[in-house]
C-alpha positions as CSV (number, residue, x, y, z in Angstrom):
1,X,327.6,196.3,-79.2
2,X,326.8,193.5,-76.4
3,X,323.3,193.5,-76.1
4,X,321.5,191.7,-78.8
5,X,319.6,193.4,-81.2
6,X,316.0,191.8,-81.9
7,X,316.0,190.5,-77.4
8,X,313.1,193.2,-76.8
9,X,311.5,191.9,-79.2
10,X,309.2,188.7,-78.8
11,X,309.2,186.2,-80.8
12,X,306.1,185.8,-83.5
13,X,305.0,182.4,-84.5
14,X,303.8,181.4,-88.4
15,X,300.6,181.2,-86.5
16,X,300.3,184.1,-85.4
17,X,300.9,185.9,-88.2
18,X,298.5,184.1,-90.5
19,X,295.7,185.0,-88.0
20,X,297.0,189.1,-88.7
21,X,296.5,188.4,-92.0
22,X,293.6,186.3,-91.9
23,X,291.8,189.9,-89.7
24,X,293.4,192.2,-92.0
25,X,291.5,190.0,-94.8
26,X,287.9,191.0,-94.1
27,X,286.5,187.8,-94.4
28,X,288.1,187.3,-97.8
29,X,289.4,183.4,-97.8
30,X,293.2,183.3,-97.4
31,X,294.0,180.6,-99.5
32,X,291.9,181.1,-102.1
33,X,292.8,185.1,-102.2
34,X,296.9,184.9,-101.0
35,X,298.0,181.5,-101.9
36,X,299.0,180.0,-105.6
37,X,300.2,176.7,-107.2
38,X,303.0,176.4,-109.2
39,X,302.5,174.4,-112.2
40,X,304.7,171.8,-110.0
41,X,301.8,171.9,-107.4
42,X,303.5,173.4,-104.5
43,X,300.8,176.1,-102.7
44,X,303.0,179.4,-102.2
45,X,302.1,181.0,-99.5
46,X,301.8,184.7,-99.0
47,X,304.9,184.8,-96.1
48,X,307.4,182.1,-95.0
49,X,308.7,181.8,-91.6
50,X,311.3,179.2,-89.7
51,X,308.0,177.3,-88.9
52,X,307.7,176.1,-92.5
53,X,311.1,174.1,-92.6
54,X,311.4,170.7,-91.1
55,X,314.8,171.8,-90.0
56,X,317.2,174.1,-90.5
57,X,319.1,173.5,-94.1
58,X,322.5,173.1,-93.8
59,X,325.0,176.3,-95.2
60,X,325.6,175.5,-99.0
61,X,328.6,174.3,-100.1
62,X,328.1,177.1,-103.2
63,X,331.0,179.3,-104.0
64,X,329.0,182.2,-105.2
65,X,331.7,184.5,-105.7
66,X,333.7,182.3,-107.8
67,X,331.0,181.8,-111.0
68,X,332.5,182.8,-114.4
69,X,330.9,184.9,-117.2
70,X,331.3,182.4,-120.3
71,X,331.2,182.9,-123.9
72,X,330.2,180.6,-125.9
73,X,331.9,180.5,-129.6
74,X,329.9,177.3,-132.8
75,X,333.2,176.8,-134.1
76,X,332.6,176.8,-137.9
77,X,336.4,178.2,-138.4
78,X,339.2,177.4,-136.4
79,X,341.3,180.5,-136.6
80,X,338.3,182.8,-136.6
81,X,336.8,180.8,-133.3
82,X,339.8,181.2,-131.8
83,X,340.7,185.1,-132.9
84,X,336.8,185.5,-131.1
85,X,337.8,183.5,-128.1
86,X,340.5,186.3,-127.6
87,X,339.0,189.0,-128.2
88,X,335.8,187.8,-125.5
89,X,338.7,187.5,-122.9
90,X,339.9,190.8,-123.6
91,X,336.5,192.3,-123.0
92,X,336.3,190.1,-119.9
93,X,334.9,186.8,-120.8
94,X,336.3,184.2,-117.9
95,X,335.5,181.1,-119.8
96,X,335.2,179.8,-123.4
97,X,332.5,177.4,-124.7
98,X,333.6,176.1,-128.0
99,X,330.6,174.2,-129.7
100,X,332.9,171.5,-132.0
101,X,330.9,170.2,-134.8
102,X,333.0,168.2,-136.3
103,X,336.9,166.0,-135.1
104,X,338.0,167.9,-138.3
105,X,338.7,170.9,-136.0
106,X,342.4,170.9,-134.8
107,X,341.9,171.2,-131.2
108,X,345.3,172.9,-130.2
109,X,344.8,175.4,-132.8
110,X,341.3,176.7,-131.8
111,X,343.0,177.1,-128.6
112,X,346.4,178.7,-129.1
113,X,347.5,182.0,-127.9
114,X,344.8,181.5,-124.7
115,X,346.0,181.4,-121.1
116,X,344.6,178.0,-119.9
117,X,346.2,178.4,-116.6
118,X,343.3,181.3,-116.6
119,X,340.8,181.0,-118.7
120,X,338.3,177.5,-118.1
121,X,337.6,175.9,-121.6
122,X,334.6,174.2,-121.9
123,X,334.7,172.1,-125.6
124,X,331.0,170.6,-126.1
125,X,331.8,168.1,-129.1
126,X,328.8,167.4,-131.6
127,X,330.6,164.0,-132.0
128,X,332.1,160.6,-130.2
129,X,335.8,160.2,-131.0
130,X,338.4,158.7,-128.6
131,X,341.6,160.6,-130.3
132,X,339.8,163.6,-130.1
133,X,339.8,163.3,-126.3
134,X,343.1,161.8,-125.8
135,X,344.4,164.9,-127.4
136,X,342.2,166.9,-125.5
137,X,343.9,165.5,-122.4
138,X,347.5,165.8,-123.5
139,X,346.7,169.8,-123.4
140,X,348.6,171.3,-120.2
141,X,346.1,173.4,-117.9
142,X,345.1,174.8,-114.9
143,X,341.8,176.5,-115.4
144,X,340.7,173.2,-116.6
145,X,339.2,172.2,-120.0
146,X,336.3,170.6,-119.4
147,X,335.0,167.9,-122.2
148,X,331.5,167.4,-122.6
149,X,329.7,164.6,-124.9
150,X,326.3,163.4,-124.1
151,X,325.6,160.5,-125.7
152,X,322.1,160.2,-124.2
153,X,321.6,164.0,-124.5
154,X,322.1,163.0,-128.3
155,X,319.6,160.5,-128.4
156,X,316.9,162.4,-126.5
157,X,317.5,165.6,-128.7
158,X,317.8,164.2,-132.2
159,X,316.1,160.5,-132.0
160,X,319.4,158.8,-132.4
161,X,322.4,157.6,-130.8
162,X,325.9,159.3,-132.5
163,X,326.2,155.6,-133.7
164,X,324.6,153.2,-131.7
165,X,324.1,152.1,-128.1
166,X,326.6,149.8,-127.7
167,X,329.1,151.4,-129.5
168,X,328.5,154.7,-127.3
169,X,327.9,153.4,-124.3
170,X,331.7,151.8,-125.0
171,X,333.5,154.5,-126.2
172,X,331.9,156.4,-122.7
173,X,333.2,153.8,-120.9
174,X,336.7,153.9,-122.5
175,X,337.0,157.5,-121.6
176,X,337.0,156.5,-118.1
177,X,339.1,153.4,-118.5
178,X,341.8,155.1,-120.5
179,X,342.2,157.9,-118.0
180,X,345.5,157.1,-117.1
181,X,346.4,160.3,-115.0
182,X,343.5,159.4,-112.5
183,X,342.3,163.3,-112.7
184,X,338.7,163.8,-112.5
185,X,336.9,162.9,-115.3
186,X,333.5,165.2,-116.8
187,X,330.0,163.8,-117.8
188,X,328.3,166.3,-119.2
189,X,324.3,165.7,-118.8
190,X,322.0,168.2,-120.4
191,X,319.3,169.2,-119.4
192,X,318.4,172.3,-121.3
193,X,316.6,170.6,-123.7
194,X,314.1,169.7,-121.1
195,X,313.6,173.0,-119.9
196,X,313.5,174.6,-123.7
197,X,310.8,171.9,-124.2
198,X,308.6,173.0,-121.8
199,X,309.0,170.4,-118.3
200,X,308.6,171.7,-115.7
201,X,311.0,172.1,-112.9
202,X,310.1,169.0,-110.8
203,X,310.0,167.1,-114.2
204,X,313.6,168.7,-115.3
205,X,315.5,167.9,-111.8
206,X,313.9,164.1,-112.2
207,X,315.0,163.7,-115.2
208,X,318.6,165.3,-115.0
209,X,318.9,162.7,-112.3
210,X,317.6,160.0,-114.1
211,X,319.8,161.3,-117.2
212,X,323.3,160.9,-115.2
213,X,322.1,157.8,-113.2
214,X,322.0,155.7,-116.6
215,X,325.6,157.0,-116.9
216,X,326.2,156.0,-113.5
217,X,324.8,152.7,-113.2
218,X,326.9,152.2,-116.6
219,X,330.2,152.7,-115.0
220,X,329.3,150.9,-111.6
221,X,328.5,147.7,-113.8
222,X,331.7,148.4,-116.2
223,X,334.1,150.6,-114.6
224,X,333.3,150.3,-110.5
225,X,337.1,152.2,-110.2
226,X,336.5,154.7,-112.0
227,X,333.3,156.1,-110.5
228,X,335.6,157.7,-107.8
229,X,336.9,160.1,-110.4
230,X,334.0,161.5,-112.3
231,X,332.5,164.6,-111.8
232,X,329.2,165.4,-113.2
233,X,328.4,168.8,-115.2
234,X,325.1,169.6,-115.2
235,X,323.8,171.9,-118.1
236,X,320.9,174.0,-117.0
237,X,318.2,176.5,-118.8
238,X,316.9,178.5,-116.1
239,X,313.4,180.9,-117.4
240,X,312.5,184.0,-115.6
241,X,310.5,182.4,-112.6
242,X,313.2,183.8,-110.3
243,X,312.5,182.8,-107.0
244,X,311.9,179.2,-108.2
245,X,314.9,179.0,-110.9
246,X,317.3,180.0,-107.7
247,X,315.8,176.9,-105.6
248,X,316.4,174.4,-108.8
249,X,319.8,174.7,-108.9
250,X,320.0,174.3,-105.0
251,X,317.5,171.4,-105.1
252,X,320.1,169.9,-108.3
253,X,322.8,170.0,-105.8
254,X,321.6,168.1,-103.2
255,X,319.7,165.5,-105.1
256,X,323.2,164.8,-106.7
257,X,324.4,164.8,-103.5
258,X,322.0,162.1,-102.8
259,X,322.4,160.1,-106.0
260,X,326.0,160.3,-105.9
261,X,326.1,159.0,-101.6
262,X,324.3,155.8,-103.5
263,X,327.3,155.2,-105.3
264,X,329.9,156.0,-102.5
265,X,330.9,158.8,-104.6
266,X,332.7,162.0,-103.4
267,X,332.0,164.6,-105.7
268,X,330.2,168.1,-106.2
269,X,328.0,169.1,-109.4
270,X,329.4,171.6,-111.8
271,X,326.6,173.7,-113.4
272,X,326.7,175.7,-116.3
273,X,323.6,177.9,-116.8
274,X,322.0,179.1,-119.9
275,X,318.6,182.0,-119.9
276,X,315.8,179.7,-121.5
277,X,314.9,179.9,-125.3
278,X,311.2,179.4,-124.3
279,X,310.1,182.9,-123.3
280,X,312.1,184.4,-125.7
281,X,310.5,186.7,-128.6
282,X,310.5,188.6,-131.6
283,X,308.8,191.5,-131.2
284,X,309.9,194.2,-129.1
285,X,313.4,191.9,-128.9
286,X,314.9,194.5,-126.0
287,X,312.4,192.8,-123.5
288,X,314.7,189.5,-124.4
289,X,317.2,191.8,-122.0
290,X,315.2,191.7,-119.3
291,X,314.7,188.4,-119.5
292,X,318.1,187.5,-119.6
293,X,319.3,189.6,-116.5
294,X,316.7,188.2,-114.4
295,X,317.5,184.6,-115.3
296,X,321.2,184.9,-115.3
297,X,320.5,186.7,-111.2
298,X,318.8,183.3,-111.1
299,X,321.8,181.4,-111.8
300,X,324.2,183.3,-109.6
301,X,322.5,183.4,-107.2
302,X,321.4,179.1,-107.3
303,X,324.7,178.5,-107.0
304,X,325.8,178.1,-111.1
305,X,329.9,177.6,-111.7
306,X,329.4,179.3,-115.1
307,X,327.5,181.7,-116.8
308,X,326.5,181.7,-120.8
309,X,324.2,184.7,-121.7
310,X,321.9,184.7,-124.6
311,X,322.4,187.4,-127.2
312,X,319.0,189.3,-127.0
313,X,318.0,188.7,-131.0
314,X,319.3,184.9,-130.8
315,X,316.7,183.3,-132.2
316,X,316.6,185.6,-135.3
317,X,319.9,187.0,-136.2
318,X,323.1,185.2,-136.7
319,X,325.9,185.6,-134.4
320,X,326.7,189.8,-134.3
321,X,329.3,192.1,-132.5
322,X,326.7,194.1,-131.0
323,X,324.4,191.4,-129.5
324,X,327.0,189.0,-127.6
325,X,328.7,192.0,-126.1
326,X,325.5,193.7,-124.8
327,X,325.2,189.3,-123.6
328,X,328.3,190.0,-121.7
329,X,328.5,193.5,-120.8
330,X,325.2,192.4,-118.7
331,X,327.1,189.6,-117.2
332,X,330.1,192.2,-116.1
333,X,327.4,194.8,-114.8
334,X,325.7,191.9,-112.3
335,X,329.7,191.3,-111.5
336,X,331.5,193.8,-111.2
337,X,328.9,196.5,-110.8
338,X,326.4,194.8,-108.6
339,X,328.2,192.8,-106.6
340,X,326.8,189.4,-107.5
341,X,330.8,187.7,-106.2
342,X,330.6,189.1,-103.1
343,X,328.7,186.2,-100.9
344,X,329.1,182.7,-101.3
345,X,325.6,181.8,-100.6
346,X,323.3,184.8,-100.0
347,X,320.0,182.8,-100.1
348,X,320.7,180.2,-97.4
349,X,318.3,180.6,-94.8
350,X,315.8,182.4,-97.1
351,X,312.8,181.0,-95.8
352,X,310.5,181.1,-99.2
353,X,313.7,180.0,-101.3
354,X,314.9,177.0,-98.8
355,X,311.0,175.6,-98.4
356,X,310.7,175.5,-102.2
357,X,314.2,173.9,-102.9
358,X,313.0,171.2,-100.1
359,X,310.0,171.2,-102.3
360,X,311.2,170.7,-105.1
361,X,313.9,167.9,-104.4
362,X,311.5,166.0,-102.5
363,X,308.8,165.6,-105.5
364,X,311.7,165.3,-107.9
365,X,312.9,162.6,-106.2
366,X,309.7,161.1,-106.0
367,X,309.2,161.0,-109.5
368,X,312.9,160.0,-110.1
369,X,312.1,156.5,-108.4
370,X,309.2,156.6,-109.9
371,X,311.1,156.3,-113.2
372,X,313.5,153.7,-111.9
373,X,310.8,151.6,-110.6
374,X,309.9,151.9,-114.3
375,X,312.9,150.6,-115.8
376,X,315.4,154.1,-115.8
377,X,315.4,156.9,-118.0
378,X,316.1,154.9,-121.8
379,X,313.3,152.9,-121.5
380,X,310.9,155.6,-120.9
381,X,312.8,157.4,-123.8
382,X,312.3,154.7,-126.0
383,X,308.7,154.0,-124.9
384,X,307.9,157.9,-125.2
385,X,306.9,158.1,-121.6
386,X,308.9,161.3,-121.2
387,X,308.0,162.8,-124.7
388,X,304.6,162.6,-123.6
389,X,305.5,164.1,-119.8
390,X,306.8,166.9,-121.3
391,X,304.3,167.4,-123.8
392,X,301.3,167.7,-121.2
393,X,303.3,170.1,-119.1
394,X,304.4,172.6,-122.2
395,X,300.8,172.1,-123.5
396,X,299.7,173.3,-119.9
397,X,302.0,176.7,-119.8
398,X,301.2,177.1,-123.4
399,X,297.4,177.6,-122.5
400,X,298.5,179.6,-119.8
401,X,299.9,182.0,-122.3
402,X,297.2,181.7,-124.4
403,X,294.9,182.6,-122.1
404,X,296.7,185.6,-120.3
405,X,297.8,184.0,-117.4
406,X,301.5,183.5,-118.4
407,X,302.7,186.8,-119.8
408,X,305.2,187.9,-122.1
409,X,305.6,191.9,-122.3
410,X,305.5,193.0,-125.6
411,X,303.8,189.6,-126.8
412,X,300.8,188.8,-125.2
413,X,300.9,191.9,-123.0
414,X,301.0,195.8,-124.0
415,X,302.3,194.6,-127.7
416,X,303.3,197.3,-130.0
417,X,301.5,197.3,-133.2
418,X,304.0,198.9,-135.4
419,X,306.3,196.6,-134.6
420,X,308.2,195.2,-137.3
421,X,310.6,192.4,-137.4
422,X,309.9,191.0,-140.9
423,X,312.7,192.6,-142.8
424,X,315.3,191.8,-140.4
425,X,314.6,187.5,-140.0
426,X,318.1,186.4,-140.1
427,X,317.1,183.0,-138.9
428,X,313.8,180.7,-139.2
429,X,312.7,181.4,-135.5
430,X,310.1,178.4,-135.8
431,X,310.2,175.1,-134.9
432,X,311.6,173.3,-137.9
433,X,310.2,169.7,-139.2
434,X,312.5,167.4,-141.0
435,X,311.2,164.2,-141.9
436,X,313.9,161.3,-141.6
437,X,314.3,157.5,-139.7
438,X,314.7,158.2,-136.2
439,X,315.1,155.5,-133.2
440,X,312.8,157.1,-130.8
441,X,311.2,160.4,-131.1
442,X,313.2,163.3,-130.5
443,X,312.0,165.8,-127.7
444,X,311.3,168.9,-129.7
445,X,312.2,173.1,-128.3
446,X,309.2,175.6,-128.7
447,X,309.1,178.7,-127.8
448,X,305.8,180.0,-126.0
449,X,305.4,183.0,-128.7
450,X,305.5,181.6,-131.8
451,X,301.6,181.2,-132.8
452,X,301.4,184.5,-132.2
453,X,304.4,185.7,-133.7
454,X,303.3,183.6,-137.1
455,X,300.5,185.7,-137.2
456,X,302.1,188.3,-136.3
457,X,304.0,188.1,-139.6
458,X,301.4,187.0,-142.0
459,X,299.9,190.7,-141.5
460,X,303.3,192.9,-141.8
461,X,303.7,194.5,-145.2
């Protein structure tokens, strides 16, 4: 075919089409009838066009087909961790994340008999130990095991450092320092907890960079050399605003793009995506499903390395057969079944998705200096600056759902009565209080439903 398909056709400007619209309207107001704003503040408009971009965005350097459906394995037994590891790979699982608790768990054992010139490890340790990681390193692989502490992730989740901020901020350092094979090196930020708390998306990408530039400006000042080997792993809770969870993880890409060109560093993000907690529910638990398949679309399609689904009754049963392989059976249907490997970057040049992740970046960035202007990330931690941030923005979505405007099927919307979920509480779903001596206060999950779902429970016989 040499003639070109769209030439007869002239082209139609953003103008112009607003002014169909604007006819078609009747007189009604267009921005007060068509247009919305996101709890971020951007205006999204009814219909996107190349007019709305400053310039074209450059292709991704995403490797859509190459994300990996993860499982992730709380190691409270070593050989029963590792007997579930194996059998998750045999039902397809790509990648394992171990949750280590405790250095008491003998590392090469919780990972014998898997193929780690295959399968990516991912060991999240609950704990700071540099013996723990220098046997971590001795481990031969291909696939890569990927070591994640968070010291500051610690602090901002639980109030407290795992000992103190010297003595973290050294033993971080050392793990650079003693790296005596020059590989890469992972820093594992999480921003989950952000996310679970209820930020909202500018306020989570500001403060994942803010998060990993205390980590960077740590190194710069006591380990310059070894900046050129670290690689930053972002964790990421993405909720079922799909449109808007696919620009996040484009718009955490190229801020750490940014952040990292400040540094003179070379190096890509690695994400690992979670579904949210915060939408989650008890009632009518199959709509968690849903939920989960939208937000997980979200993630492959943003551009996320690796995938953890959420079992569908998380927040109330323990860990079941049934539950984590309908988690990954719906991770191998948006695989193998629906073609979710088969483009590297299917939403480049989306007009709607690329002017939100432009967006997006911009007013996290903003707000990112804002915070170094301020003194950096800790300091606002400690002062309770971004307690309170987040607090005022899940207060906001929680009136929302209150009110109607934020709905959960099944919850606030079309809820079925007979419902019951009483009998079958595995877990406290709630937000749990423990009084104790904390350095700062802890930023605290809660899930939208939970009023509700207290009540909810009060009246079941």
């Amino acid at each position: 075919m040499t003639k070109p398909l769209f030439k007869e056709f002239n082209p139609v400007s953003s103008k112009q089409w607003k002014q169909k619209i604007q006819f078609d309207l009747n007189g009604a107001d267009y921005n007060s009838t068509l247009v919305w704003e996101s709890n971020e503040g951007i205006a999204v408009k009814p219909f996107y066009h190349a007019d709305d971009l400053l310039k074209h965005p450059k292709v991704s350097n995403t490797k859509t087909t190459q994300w990996l459906v993860c499982q992730s394995i709380f190691v409270t037994n070593t050989t029963t961790s590792n007997l579930k590891a194996i059998n998750a790979i045999k039902k397809g699982a790509e990648s394992i994340r171990f949750i280590v608790p405790s250095k008491d768990i003998a590392i090469k054992e919780l990972l014998q008999n898997i193929n780690l010139d295959t399968i990516r490890i991912y060991l999240e340790l609950q704990f700071l130990s540099e013996t723990y990681i220098k046997t971590i390193r001795s481990i031969p692989t291909k696939a890569g095991i990927y070591t994640l502490t968070d010291s500051i992730g610690h602090l901002a989740r639980n109030g407290n450092w795992f000992y103190n901020l010297n003595k973290d901020f050294e033993l971080f350092t050392n793990y650079f320092l003693n790296n005596t094979s020059k590989s890469q090196t992972y820093t594992s930020v999480d921003t989950t907890l952000y996310q679970n708390a209820g930020a909202n998306i500018v306020q989570q990408l500001a403060y994942a960079l803010a998060h990993a530039n205390e980590y960077l400006n740590l190194l710069n000042t006591k380990a310059p050399n070894a900046l050129q080997t670290i690689r930053m792993v972002f964790g990421a809770s993405l909720s079922s605003n799909y449109f808007f969870e696919i620009a996040k993880l484009k718009a955490l890409r190229s801020l750490w793009l940014t952040l990292a060109k400040e540094y003179n560093i070379i190096s890509d993000c690695h994400i690992i995506a979670y579904p949210t907690k915060r939408n989650k529910t008890l009632y009518d638990p199959n709509t968690n499903m849903l939920r989960t398949t939208t937000e997980c679309m979200s993630a492959i399609l943003g551009g996320a390395n690796t995938i953890c689904n959420l079992p569908y009754d998380t927040i109330y049963h323990k860990d079941n057969i049934f539950s984590e392989r309908i988690a990954c059976n719906q991770l191998l249907i948006l695989k193998h079944e629906s073609y979710f490997d088969k483009v590297n970057n299917p939403t480049d040049g989306a007009y709607y998705i690329e002017s939100i992740t432009q967006q997006l970046a911009e007013k996290a960035l903003d707000l990112f200096k804002e915070i170094e202007t301020s003194g950096g990330f800790l300091k606002q931690l400690k002062s309770g600056t971004i307690q309170r941030k987040i607090k005022e923005s899940a207060s906001k979505e929680q009136n929302q759902f209150n009110t109607g405007k934020e709905i959960l099927l099944g919850t606030n919307k079309h809820p079925n009565e007979q419902d019951k979920i009483k009998a079958t509480l595995e877990l406290y779903p709630f937000v749990k209080t423990h009084r104790r001596k904390t350095l700062i206060e802890p930023i605290i999950e809660k899930r939208l439903a939970e009023q509700i779902e207290q009540e909810r429970l009060k009246k079941e016989h």
